[in-house]
Structures are given as structure tokens and as C-alpha cells.
N, C-alpha and C positions, 0 to 999 in steps of 0.2 A: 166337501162340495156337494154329495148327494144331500146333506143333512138342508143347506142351502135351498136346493132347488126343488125341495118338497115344500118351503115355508111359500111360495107361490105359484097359481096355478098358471100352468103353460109357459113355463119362463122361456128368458133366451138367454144363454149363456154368450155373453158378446165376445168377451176373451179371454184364454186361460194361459198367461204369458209365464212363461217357465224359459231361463236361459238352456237348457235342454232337460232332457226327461228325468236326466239324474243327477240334475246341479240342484242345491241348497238353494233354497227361495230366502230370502233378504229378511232379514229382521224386523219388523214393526213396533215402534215406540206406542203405547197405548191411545187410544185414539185417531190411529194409523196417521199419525204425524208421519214418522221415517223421516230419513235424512235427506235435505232441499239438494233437487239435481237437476239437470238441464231439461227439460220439457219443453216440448214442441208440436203443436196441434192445429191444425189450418181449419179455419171456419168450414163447419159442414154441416149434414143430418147428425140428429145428437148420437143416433144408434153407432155410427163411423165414430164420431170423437171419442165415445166412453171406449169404443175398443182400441183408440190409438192410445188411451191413457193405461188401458189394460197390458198392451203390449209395453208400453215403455216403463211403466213402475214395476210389471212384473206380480201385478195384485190378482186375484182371481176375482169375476165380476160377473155377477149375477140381475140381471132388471126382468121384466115383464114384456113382452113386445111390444103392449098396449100402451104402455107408457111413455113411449120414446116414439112412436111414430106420428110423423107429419112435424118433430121439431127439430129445429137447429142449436148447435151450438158457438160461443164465439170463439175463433182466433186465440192462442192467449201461447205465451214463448217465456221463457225464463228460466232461474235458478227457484224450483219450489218445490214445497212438499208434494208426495200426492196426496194428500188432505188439499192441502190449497190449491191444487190444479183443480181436483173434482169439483169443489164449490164453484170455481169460478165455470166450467161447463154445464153446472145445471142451474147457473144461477136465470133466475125467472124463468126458469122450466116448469116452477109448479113442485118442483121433485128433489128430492134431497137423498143422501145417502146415509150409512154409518160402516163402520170400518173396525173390524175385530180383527186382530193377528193380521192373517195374512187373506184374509178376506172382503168383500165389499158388497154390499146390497144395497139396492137404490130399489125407491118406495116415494106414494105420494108423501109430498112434505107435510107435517101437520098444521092443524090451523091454530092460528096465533093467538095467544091467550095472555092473561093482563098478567101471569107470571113469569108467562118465558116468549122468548123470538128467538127468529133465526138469526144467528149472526150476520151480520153486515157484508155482502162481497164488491168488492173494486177490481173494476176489468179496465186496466189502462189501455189507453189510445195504440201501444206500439202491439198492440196483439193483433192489430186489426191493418187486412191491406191498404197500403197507401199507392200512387204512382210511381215511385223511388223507393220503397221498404220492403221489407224481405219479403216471400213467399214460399208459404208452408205446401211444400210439393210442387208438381209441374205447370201448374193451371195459374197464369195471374189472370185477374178481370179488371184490372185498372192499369193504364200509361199513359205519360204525358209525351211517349213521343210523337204520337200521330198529329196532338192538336197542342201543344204547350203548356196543357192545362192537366189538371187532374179528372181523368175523362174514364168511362168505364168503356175498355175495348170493343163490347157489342154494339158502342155507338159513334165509334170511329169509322167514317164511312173510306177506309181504303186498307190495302192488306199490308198485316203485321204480326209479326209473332215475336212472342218472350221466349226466351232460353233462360229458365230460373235458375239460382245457385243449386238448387238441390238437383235437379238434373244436366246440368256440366259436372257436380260431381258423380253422377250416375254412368252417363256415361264416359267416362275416365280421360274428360278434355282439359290437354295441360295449355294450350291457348285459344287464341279465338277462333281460329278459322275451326279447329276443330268443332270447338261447342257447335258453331252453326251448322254441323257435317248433316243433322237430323232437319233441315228445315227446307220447306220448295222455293225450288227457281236460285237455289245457289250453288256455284261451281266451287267448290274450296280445295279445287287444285289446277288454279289454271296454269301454274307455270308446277307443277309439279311439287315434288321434296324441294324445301326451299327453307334452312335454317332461320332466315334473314327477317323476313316480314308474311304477316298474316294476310297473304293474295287471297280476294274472294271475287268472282261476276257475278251480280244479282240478276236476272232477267238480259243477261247477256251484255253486260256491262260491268265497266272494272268499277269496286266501289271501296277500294282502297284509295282512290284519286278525286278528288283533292284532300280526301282525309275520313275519318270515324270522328265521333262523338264522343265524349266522356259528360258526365254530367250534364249535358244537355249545350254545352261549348264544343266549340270544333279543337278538331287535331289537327291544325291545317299541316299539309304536306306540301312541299316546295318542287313535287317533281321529280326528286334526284334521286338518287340511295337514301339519304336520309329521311327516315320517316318515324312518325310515334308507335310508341309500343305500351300495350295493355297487358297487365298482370291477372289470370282467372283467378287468383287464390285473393285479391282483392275487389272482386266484383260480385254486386248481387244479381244481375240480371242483365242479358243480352237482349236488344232489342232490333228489329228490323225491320224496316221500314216500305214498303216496295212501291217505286217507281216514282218520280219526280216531287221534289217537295221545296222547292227552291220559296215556296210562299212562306214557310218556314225557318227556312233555315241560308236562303240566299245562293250564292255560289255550289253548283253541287251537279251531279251527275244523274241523268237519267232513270238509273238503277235503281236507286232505294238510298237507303240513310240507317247505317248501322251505329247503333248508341249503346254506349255502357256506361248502366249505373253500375256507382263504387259503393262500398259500404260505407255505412254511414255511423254516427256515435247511439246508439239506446239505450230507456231503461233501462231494461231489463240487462241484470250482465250477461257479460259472453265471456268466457274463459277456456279457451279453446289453444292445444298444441296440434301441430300435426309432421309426422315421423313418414319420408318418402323413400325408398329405393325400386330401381328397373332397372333395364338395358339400356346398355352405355353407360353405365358406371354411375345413373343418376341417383343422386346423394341429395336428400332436402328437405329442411327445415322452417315448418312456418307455424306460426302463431297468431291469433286474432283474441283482443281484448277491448272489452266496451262496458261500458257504468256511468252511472253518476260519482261526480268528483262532490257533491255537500249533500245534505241530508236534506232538503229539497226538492233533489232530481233535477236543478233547475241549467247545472254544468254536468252535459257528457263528454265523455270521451271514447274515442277510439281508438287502438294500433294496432295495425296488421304489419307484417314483414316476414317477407321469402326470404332463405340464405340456398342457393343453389349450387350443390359441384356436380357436372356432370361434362360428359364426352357426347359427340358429335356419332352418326354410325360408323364415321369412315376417318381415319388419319389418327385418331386419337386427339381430334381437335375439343378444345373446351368448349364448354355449353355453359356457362356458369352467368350466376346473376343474383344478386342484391336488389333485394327492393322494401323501402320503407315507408309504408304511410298513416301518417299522424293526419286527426280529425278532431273538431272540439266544435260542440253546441252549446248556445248559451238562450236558453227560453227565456228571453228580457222578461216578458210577460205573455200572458192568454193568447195575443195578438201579434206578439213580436217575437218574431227570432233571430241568431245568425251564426250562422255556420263556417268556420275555417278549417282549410283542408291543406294537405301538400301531399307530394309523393316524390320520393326519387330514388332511381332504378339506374343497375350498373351492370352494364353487359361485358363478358368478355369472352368472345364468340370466335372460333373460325368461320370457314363456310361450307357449307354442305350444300350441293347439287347434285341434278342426277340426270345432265343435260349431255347429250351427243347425238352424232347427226342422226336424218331420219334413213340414208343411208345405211345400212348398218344394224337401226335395229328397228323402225315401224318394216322396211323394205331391206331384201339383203342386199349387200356390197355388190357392186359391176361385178363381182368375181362368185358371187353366192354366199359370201362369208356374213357373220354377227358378230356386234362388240360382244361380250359376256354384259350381262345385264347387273354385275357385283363391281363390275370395274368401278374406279372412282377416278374421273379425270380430273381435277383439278391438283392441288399442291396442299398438302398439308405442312409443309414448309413454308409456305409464302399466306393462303388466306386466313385473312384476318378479318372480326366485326365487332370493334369497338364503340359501344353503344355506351352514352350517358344520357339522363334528358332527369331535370325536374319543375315540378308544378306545386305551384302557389295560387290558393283561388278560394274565393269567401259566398255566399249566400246568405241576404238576408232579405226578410220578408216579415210584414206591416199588415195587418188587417183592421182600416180603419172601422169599420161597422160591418153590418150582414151584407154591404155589397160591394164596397171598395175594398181591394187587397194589392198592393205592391210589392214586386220582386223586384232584387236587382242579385245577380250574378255575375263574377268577372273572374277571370285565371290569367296569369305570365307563368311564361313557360320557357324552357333554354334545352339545347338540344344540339349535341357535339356528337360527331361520327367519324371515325379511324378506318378504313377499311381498303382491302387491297384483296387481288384475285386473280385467276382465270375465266376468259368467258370464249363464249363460241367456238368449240371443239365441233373439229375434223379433221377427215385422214390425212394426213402429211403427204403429198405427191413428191416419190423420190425418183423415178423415171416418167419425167413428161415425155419421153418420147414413145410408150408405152402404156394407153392408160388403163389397160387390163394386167398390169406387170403384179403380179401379188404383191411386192413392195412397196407397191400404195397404199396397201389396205393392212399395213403392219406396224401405223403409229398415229397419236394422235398427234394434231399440234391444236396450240390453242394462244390466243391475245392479252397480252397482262393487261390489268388496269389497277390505279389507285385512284382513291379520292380521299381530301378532308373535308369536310361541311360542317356549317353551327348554321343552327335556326334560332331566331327566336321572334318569340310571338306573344300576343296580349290580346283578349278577346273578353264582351261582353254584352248581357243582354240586361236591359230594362223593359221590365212589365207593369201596366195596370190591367187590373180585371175587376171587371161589372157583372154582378151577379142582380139581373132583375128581373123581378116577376111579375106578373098581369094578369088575374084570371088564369084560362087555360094556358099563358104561353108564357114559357121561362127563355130565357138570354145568356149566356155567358159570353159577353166582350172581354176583346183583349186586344190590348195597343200596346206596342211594341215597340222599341228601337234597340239594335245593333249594330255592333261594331267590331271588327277584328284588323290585326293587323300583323304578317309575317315579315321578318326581314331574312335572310340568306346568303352564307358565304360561302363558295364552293371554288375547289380547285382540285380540276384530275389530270390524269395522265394516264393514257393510252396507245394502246396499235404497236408496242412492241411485240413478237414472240418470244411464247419462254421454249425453252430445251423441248425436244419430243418424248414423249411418253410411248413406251413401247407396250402393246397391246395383251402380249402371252407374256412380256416378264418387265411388269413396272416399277420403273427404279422414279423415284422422286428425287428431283434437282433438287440438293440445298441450300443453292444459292450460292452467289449474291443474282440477284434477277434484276438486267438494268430496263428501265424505265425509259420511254422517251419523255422530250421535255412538257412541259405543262400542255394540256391540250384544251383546258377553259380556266380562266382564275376570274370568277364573276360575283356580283352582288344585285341581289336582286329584291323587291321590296312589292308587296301589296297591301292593298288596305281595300277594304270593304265597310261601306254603311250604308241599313237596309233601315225602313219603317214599313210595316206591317201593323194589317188589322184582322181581325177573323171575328166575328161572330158567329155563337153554336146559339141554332132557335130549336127551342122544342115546345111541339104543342101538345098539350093530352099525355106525355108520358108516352105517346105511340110515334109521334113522327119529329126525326131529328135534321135540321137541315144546318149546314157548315158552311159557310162562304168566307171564301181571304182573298185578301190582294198584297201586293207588297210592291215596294218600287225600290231597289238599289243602286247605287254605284260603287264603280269598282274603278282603282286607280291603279297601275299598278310600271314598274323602272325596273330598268336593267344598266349596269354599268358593266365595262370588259377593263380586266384590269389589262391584258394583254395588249390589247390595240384600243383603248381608250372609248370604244364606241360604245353612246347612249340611245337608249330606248325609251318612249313613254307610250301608257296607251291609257286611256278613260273610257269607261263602258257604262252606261245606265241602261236598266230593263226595268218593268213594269211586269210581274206573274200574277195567274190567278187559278185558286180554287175553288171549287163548289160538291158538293157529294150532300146525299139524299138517305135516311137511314127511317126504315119503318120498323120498332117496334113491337114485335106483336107478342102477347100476353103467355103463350105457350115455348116462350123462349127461343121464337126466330128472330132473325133481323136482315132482311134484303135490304140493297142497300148499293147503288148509282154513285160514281165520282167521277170527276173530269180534274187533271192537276197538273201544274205546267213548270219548267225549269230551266236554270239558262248557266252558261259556263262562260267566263272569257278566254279571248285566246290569245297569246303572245307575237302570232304569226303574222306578217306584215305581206301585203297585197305588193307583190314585186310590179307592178304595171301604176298603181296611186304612190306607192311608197306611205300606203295607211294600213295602222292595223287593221286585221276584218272584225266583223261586229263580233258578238259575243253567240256561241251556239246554244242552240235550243233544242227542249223535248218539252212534250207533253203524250198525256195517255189519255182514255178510256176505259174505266173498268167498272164492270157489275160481278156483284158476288153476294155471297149469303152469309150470316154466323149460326149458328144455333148451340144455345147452351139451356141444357134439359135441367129446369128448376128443380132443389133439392139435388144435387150431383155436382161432381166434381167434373164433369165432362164440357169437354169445347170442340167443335167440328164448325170449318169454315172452307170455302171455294170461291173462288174468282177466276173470271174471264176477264185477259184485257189486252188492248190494243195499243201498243208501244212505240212512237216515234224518236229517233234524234236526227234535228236539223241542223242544214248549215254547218258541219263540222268539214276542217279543212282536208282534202284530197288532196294529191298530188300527180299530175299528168305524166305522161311516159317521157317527157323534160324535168321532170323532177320540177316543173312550177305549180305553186301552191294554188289553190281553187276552193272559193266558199260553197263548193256544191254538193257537197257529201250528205247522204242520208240514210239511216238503217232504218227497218221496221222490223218490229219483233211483237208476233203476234203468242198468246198461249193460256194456260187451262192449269189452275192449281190448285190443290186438294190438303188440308191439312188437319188431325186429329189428335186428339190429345182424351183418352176416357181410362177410367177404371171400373173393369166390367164386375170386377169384386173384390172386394176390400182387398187392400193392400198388393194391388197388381196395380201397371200402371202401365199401359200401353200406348203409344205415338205414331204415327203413320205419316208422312210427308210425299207427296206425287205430285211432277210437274212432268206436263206434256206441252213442247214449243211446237207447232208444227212452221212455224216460221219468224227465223232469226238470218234475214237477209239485206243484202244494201241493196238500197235502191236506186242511190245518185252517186257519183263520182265523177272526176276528173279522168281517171282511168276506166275505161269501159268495160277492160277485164274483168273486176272486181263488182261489177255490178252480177247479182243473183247469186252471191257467197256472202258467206259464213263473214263478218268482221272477226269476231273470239268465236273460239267454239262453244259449241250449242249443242247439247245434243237432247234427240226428241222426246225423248223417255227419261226420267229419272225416277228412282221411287227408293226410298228409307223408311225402315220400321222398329222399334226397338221397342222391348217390353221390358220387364222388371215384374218381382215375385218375395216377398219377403213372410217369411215363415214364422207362426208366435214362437217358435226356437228361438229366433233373433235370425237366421240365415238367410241371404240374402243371394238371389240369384239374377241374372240379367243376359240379353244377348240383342245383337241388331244386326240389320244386314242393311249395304246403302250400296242399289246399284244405279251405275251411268250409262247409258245408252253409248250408241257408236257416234260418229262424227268424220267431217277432214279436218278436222283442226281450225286456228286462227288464222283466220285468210280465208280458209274454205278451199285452197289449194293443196294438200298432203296427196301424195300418190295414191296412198291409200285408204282405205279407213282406219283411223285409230279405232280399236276396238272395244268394244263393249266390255267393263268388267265389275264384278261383283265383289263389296270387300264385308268380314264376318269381323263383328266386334263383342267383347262378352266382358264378364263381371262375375265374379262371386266374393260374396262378403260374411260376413259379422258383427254383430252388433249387442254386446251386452255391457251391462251399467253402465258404466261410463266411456266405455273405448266401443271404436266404431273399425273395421276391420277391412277393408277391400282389395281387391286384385284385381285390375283392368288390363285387358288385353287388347289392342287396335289391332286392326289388319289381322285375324287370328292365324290363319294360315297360312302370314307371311307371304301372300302372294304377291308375284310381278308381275307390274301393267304398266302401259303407258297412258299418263296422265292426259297430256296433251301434247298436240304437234303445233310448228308453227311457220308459214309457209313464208315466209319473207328471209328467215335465216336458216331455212329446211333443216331445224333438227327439232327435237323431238325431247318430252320430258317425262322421266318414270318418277312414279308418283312415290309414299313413304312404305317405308319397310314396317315389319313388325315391332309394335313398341309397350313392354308392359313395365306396369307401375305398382308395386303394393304399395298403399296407403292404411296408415294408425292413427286413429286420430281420440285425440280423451279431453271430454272435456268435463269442468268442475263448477 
């Protein structure tokens, strides 16, 4: 190495990548060929990429600093040499390398002479971000979920953030709500520990209702128990959306639009296992595999698949889960592609809560007493969550010339759920005539219920887009029609009580637990079709302006099997956006939107005997991005002003009223930079100072909390990786105080802070890590909720070692 760094004056040694100080450095075949391995390199300053090719060959590497400063290098992922990695990072740098043993020097390239050239390099397309394609570390600069198109996020004029695959692996999120734990204006626990589904509020709305995105297609949800479920070990990127987008996306809720892209088939291969165990006895095996099936590249494929054994924290209920998904592209041509996808996922679930009154443990018992905060009240005898669903859905896409391009995307989808339970625990009153008698406060009882439900659904969008230019001012049009359509069969049964559960010594009933009879046997059907247009004008490269409209209808039946009675309702609405984004050369971009949304409702006007119209929101939001040229850095803020209209109320007669309104005003902050090479730090802060209703049918409720809100929120999490390979990390995400949903809890659900960490490994080919959530295993209460006054503790401590090697 000295011998090295005397051969130039004032070098810089980028990286001197040793698996530790006393492991055997790797063989090099002559011409530092070495043997082809997983390489992974995110577009950046060249001086960052040679040291990430440092660190992962394990090469010693020596440049100039003059040399490498002010250039970039590209993207580039696959199974290769480091020979062939290096050429393709300096290629059109000007600069070339050569490679003895286990060494590397980079020098200007020489000039080309009528005996010799440089050899040829190819930097294929999949190295490079796309709006659906992987990304190399935490930063993407391109989605199409803001605007439908392939759009760089600095000129998306409303707020959003990406959760990349490599940071849900970072920090140790085994589903969704988790990945979003780091990101502002999300609550991802408003009902608490909850086995069953991924509950998240964006901006103080629930936005698990009417459903999430997978590929740019809805999940629609039917309402019930039954809901879709998303695999992270099969997703490249989470995406969020904040605050109405109905111009987009049609039927939809106030809050945002949470999207996940899946993996998809590449080039480049992927050969990838990975080896799981944690607490709760989780046992798990997955795998992800991608290539080209001919020598072409012209048929890819891909296969990912989970095999899951694990346990629940309480009962020794199962957590177990199958999931398979097959992908396959076929690049007709230069201009044509089409993609076929499926997935299907087998759950066999208990259920895990961690629900009882607030009674007891936000306040104590009339007597002064507390549940234990360990108890588990439901039955691990009796709950069950029988989860199947699979999808089927293709992509293809046509680019007639430089301006015309057509999409069209479509999925069917099927969706069966098993499930039974206990819900709403409280003390069992065994002397009413005494309601201070401690023998009230010495069991719980709690309400059986079952249900069966099947969904199923078929959803699809067709696009064209017009890319045209004029002098200073570019266009991208895009005209649009959708279509979806859920149907739903559901039948439960409720409001028996099971046996009581005794507080200091629980004995679990094991049945038989009877049922009362049917208490809904219904079929239910919507259908939605939306046309939309949106034009992005940009003039000069500096100023970006988005305008859409959309006009839908929605149709949507109910039938009772019990008493025969039918329901119809038809709804059309007309939304509109607009947002303003400037530009500017030093890598800001300020940036005005206005965006509007509507939802139908089921509920019929007891005085017309008409359904009510469809509810509505819209916002106002101004916010900044800045991303500092040359860096891997993203820091953004927005202010905005949040209504929903017209949502139904209920008077102190329990009759329904189209007069409901909440406003939710608030301040949010988000950061994503690496302040030196291979750190990687995130910051997320959201301050609501008001999330209140402001119309109702009930006058109580007006100046409270609809869902909880609370004022302050702030998440941080950093990452540290050592040319050892070792790999360390830690985050802390705290929530401010609150009274819960309703805005009614006696008292404050309180403020609490939870510590999450990581330490890993990473040499040749295996990659090593240990996640730990909630480090300290602390108890808190998630949230409260004032309509059925109990109260919900949030998740326990939960760690995962993960192995992962890939070839």
C-alpha cells in the first residue's frame, strides 16, 4: 500500500475494505478479474462509488483527489467482476484503472492510439432509477405515485416519501405499517398490537379504508374484517402519499394514498436466500430469484417466496404464512413491453390484542386497582385468522414515437377469511348491588364473534401520454380511464359472552363457545369508473405546473340474505388538482398545491329514504424540497390545511346527519442525508397543532379529536457501516400525549418514546443482521378510544436475526 501511494502525488486512499484486520483478503485472478458477485452501487459522486466498490470487492484502492472531483458515477447492480464493475463506474470519466493482486490504481486514461483502445463498456438500463425499480440506498428521486407518470419527486408538487427496500431492511420492518414507523404525519398504531392488519392515520385519517395500492391498482377493502395483505420481503418500495388524491386515483380518503411497488423480473440476476429466526419462535425462509430466461435478455423472470413458522406473543397462537410470487417480462421490442405478475399468500393466524378497558389501566378501577399490562384477554382456544387472497394482473406498455406511449394495467384478485374472536373486554359486574364490591373488578368478560367473508375484485387503468415540446415549454399529458370492481360475501355472528377470565389466575375456556345466530348474511357489490386528465407544463427547466381533473361514478348494492332487503345507491363527482413547483438551479424547489377527494357513503337519509351524497376533502399545502447537487441528500417541509366534508354524524337519537366536518391543520419536516460516507441518517417531525371536528350532528363532539392526534411526533434513525463490513444502527420514534379517538379518554394517553437498533455484518457474500424493535420492551398505551372507553397497548419487544447470501 505505501509502495501505492508514493506512485502519486497527494493521493486519497478511498477505501481499504478488509473483512476484519486479520481475515485473508480474497484471491485475484490476473487482471483483477476475481470471481463475478453481487454488486451494488447507487448513482453518485465518483469519489463515493469507487469506495463503495472498495468496500464490497474488498480491493485496496488508491486515486488522486483531483481526479474524481466534481464527477459522477452511474448506477450499475448485478452479478460481476470487480473488473467489470470498475470499468463500468469510470466509464466516460476520462479515467481508467488497472488491478495487480489485490490492489487498484485509477489514473488518467490514455489517449487512444491507431494500436490499441480502451475496451468497450455497456451500462444497461436496469442500473439506473426508474419510478418502480429498485433503489440503491435510502434516497429515490423518481415516483409515479404522485402524478402516474415517471416524474422526478422534486417536481411533484405535494408531499411524499419513499420507504426503499434497502431501508425496511435496515430497519428490521417485518410488515407495513412497521416500514412507515420512520415517516411524518403517520400514526402506525392506532389501534394498538394488532396481529390482523397493517392499521395506519396519515394526517389524522384512517388510510387502511377503502384500501392501499399495490402496483399502482387499488386493494379495495370491503369494510369488514376482511382486508388485503402485503408481503415486505416481496416489495421494492413503500410509497406515501399525503392528503387527497381522488384526481388520481378516484374513491379514496382524505389522508394520503399508501402504494407498494413489488419486485419486479431484471437483468441483471438476483440470487438471493434468506435464513430468519426471533421471538415467538419465528422460523423463515425466503428466497428471491431474477434473470433473463434466453440469451437476449429479451424474457425475464422473477420468484420471490416466504415460508413462515412462527407464534403470536401470547397463547402460543400461530403466525404462519406462505407466500409466492411469480413475475415474467417480455421486451416485445425497444417500445413494447408486457409484464405478468401473480401472488398468493396463506395465512394461518390466531389473534393477538392488547385491548381492555381504560378503566383499569389509562385510569385505575373505582377501587384503585390495574389489569397487569401482560395479561392477554382474549382465548387462544377459540381466536382464529384465516387469511388466503391471490392476484393475477399484467402490464403492458407501447411507445408509439418520441411522444405517444400507452399503458394499460389490470389485476383479479380473490380473497377468503376464516376468523373468530373475542372483542370489547370489561370487568364482569358480579354484585350490582355494590359497585365498589372488589368482585367487580376481579374478571373480565368479553363478546364472541365470528365471521366468513370472500372478496373479490378486478381492477384497471388505461393510459395515454403525450410528451410535447415547444421552444421553452415541455407538456406531459396523460388521459386516463379506470375501472374497478369489488364484490363481497359476508356472514357473522355476535353478542354472545364467553366464560370470564379471571384477572390473578387465567384459566382459558376450551370450549365448545356457543355462538349466537347469524347476525349479517349480506352481499355486497361496487363498482367505480373514473376519466381523468392531468397535464405537467414545464417551462425553462425552472417552473413546473400540474393541473388534473377527473369525473367518476360509483355504483354500488347491497342485498340481506336474512330479511331480503335491497339497497342501491349511484354517486358521480367531478375533483380537481392544481400545484405550482419552481425549480431553482441550486437544488430547491418551493412549491403550492391545492387537491381535492370524495368518498361514497352507504348511509341512507332516514327523512328522504335517499342515500347522502358522497363525502368530500380537500387541502392546501405549501412546502419546499431541497436536494444539494452531487449528494445523496433529500430534506423537505410542508405546511397544510386539511378538511373533510359532509361525512355522516349521528344526533343524540342515533339519526344520521350529512353535517360532519373535521379540519386538521399541521407542519412537517422530513430528512433523509449522509453526512459521510456510509452513514446514513433520517429524521421525520410532524407538529398538528389542530386535528379537530368542526360540524356534527352531535354538539359534544364538536372541538375533539375524531382519531387521535397528537401534537408532536418526531423519528430518527441513523445507520453506520465500517470497511470491517460491521454494521451498526439505532432510532428512536416518539409520540406525543393525546385523549384518544373521540377526544373523550379521562385522561391523557401519554407520551411515549420507543428505541429500535440493528447491528450487523456483511462479508462476501452473506449479509448478517440482528433487529431489535421496541429495545427496551417498554409498556405504553397506544391509543384510547372514547366511544367503547377502552384502551389499546401497543407491541412488545420483537427481534429478528436475519442471513442472508446471495450468488
Amino acid at each position: 500500500m505505501n509502495r501505492l501511494m508514493k506512485m502519486t502525488p497527494a493521493p486519497l486512499a478511498l477505501a481499504v475494505a478488509l473483512a476484519l484486520a486479520s481475515a485473508p483478503l480474497r484471491a485475484q485472478t490476473p487482471g483483477g478479474q476475481g470471481a463475478a458477485q453481487q454488486i451494488r452501487i447507487a448513482a453518485q459522486p465518483l469519489a463515493e462509488a469507487l469506495n463503495d466498490w472498495a468496500r464490497q470487492t474488498r480491493i485496496q484502492l488508491v486515486v488522486q483527489q483531483s481526479l474524481v472531483a466534481g464527477k459522477t458515477a452511474p448506477a450499475i447492480s448485478g452479478n460481476l467482476t470487480p473488473r467489470a464493475a470498475l470499468d463500468r463506474l469510470l466509464a466516460g470519466s476520462g479515467l481508467a484503472a488497472t488491478i495487480e493482486g489485490n490492489a487498484a490504481v485509477v489514473k488518467t486514461a490514455p489517449a487512444a492510439s491507431g494500436s490499441s483502445t480502451l475496451p468497450a463498456v455497456t451500462v444497461t438500463a436496469d442500473g439506473e432509477e426508474s419510478a418502480t425499480g429498485r433503489v440503491q440506498g435510502y434516497v429515490a428521486r423518481r415516483s409515479a405515485t404522485g402524478t402516474k407518470t415517471d416524474t422526478p419527486i422534486i417536481e411533484t408538487p405535494q408531499s411524499i416519501s419513499v420507504i426503499t427496500a434497502d431501508r425496511i431492511e435496515a430497519i428490521g420492518a417485518t410488515n407495513l405499517r412497521d416500514a412507515l414507523g420512520y415517516t411524518p404525519s403517520v400514526n402506525i398504531s392506532p389501534f394498538g398490537a394488532d396481529s390482523r392488519y397493517d392499521w395506519i392515520n396519515v394526517r389524522g385519517f384512517d388510510a387502511y379504508s377503502p384500501g392501499y395500492y399495490l402496483d399502482g391498482l387499488p386493494l379495495r377493502n370491503a369494510n369488514n374484517l376482511a382486508a388485503w395483505k402485503t408481503e415486505n420481503y416481496g416489495t421494492e418500495r413503500v410509497e406515501l402519499l399525503r392528503g387527497p388524491s381522488s384526481v388520481l386515483y378516484g374513491l379514496g380518503n382524505p389522508g394520503g394514498v399508501v402504494s407498494v411497488v413489488g419486485k419486479r423480473p431484471t437483468a441483471e440476476p438476483i440470487r438471493e436466500l434468506q435464513l430468519q429466526v426471533g421471538s415467538n419462535n419465528h422460523r423463515q425462509v425466503a428466497g428471491d430469484f431474477s434473470g433473463a430466461l434466453d440469451a437476449d435478455g429479451k424474457v425475464l423472470y422473477r420468484l420471490t417466496g416466504v415460508f413462515r413458522d412462527a407464534q403470536l406473543p401470547a397463547g402460543k397462537m400461530a403466525d404462519d404464512r406462505t407466500y409466492i410470487a411469480p413475475s415474467l417480462t417480455w421486451k416485445i421490442s425497444g417500445d413494447t413491453s408486457l409484464s405478468l405478475s401473480a401472488q398468493v399468500m396463506r395465512s394461518r393466524a390466531g389473534v393477538y390484542q392488547r385491548t381492555r378497558p381504560w378503566a383499569g389501566s389509562l385510569i385505575p378501577s373505582a377501587i384503585g386497582t390495574y389489569i397487569p399490562a401482560s395479561l392477554f384477554t382474549g382465548n387462544p382456544n377459540l381466536e382464529r385468522f384465516n387469511h388466503d387472497q391471490e392476484l393475477f394482473g399484467y402490464q403492458f406498455e407501447h411507445r408509439f414515437n418520441d411522444i405517444f406511449t400507452v399503458r394499460q394495467s389490470a389485476r383479479a384478485g380473490r380473497l377468503k377469511l376464516d376468523t373468530a374472536g373475542l372483542q370489547a373486554p370489561n370487568f364482569a359486574t358480579i354484585n350490582s348491588d355494590n359497585e365498589f364490591d372488589p368482585v367487580n373488578f376481579q374478571n373480565i368478560t368479553n363478546t364472541l364473534y365470528a365471521q366468513r367473508e370472500s372478496i373479490r375484485a378486478f381492477s384497471m387503468d388505461n393510459q395515454l401520454q403525450a410528451d410535447v415540446h415547444s421552444g421553452d415549454w415541455k407538456h406531459k399529458i396523460l388521459v386516463g380511464v379506470d375501472h374497478q370492481r369489488t364484490s363481497s360475501e359476508v356472514a357473522t355472528s355476535s353478542g354472545s359472552s364467553a366464560p370470564l377470565l379471571n384477572i390473578a389466575a387465567p384459566y382459558y375456556f376450551k370450549g365448545p363457545f356457543e355462538f349466537s345466530g347469524p347476525g349479517t348474511n349480506d352481499a355486497t357489490r361496487l363498482t367505480q369508473t373514473g376519466i381523468y386528465l392531468q397535464d405537467q407544463i414545464k417551462w425553462r427547466d425552472a417552473w413546473q405546473l400540474t393541473l388534473g381533473g377527473r369525473y367518476d361514478r360509483a355504483e354500488g348494492s347491497s342485498f340481506s340474505r336474512l330479511d331480503g332487503t335491497r339497497n342501491a345507491t349511484s354517486d358521480h363527482k367531478f375533483t380537481k388538482r392544481a400545484g405550482l413547483v419552481y425549480l431553482a438551479p441550486n437544488g430547491w424547489a418551493p412549491y403550492l398545491s391545492y387537491t381535492e377527494s370524495f368518498n361514497p357513503t352507504s348511509t341512507f337519509d332516514s327523512v328522504t329514504k335517499q342515500p347522502f351524497k358522497p363525502e368530500t376533502g380537500r387541502q392546501y399545502e405549501a412546502g419546499v424540497r431541497y436536494q444539494p447537487p452531487g449528494t445523496k441528500d433529500s430534506y423537505s417541509a410542508a405546511i397544510f390545511d386539511l378538511r373533510r366534508k359532509n361525512y355522516i354524524s349521528y344526533d343524540t337519537e342515533f339519526t344520521p346527519k350529512q353535517t360532519g366536518e373535521i379540519s386538521v391543520r399541521g407542519l412537517e419536516f422530513e430528512a433523509t442525508t449522509q453526512p459521510i460516507p456510509r452513514m446514513n441518517l433520517t429524521a421525520a417531525y410532524s407538529y398538528t397543532p389542530r386535528a379537530i371536528v368542526t360540524a356534527s350532528a352531535r354538539p359534544a363532539e364538536i372541538g375533539k379529536q375524531a382519531t387521535a392526534v397528537s401534537r408532536n411526533q418526531l423519528a430518527l434513525w441513523g445507520d453506520y457501516r465500517f470497511l470491517s463490513g460491521i454494521k451498526v444502527g439505532v432510532g428512536a420514534r416518539y409520540v406525543g400525549s393525546n385523549y384518544g379517538n373521540g377526544g373523550g379518554a379521562p385522561a391523557r394517553v401519554p407520551a411515549y418514546t420507543l428505541i429500535d437498533a440493528m447491528i450487523g455484518y456483511d462479508f462476501e457474500r452473506w449479509s448478517l443482521a440482528l433487529n431489535v424493535r421496541n429495545l427496551t420492551n417498554k409498556t405504553y398505551i397506544a391509543t384510547c378510544n372514547t366511544l367503547s372507553k377502552t384502551c389499546y397497548f401497543g407491541d412488545q419487544r420483537k427481534v429478528v436475526a436475519t442471513a442472508t447470501y446471495r450468488w
